[in-house]
C-alpha positions in Angstrom: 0.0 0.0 0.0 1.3 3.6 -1.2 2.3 5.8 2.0 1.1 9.6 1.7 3.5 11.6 3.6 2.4 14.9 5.2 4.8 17.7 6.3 4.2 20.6 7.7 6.6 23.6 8.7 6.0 26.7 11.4 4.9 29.3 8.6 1.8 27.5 7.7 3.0 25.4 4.5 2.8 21.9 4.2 3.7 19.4 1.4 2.0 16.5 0.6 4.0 13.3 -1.2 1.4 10.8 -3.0 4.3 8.6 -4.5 8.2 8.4 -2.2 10.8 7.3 -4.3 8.9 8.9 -7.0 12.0 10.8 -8.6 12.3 14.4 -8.8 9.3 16.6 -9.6 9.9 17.7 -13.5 6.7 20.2 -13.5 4.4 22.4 -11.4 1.2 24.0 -11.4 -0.4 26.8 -9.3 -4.0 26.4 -9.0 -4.4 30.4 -7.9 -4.9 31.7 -11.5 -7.9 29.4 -12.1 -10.5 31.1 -12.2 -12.4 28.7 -9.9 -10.1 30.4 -7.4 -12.2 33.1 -6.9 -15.1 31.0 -5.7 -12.5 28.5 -3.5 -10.4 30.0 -1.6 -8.2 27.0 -0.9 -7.2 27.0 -4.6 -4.8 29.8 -4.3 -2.2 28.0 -1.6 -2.0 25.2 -4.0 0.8 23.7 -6.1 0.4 20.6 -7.8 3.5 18.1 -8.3 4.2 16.2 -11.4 7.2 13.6 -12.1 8.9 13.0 -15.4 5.7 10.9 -16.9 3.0 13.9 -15.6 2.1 11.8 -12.8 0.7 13.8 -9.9 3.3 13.2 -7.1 2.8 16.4 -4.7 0.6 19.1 -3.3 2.3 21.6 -2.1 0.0 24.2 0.1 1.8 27.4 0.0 0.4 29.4 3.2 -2.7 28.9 5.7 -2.5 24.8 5.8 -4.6 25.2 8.3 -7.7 26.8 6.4 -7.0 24.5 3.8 -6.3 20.8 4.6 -8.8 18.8 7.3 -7.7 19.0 10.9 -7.3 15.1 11.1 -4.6 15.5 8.3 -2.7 18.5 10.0 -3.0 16.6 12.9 -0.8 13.7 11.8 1.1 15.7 9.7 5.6 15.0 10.4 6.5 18.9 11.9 9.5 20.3 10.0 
């Protein structure tokens, strides 16, 4: 079974990793210019991860992780 690892540091962000050992991350993508952002706030703290093959491997939330991922996920989350 995959292992989802959460991290999260003192200024709010956190990083989520779908895939470990997954190799670097070759592109990203910043959901705050969709224009769904407007109407969900949580859309402009995140980053999407892909690896070399465009597999999703990451979510990186880039501020307020607590306004955007669920306490129960914060709440086990590895403190950096």
């Amino acid at each position: 079974m995959a292992e989802i690892r959460v991290t999260l540091d003192d200024t709010g962000r956190a990083h989520i990793s779908l895939a470990e050992g997954a190799g670097e991350v070759r592109d990203t993508v910043a959901l705050d210019q969709l224009e769904e952002a407007q109407a969900v706030p949580a859309l402009d703290a995140l980053v999407l991860e892909f690896d070399f093959y465009g597999r999703l491997v990451g979510i990186e939330v880039t501020n307020a992780a607590a306004s955007v991922l669920p306490p129960s996920l914060l709440d086990a989350a590895e403190r950096t």
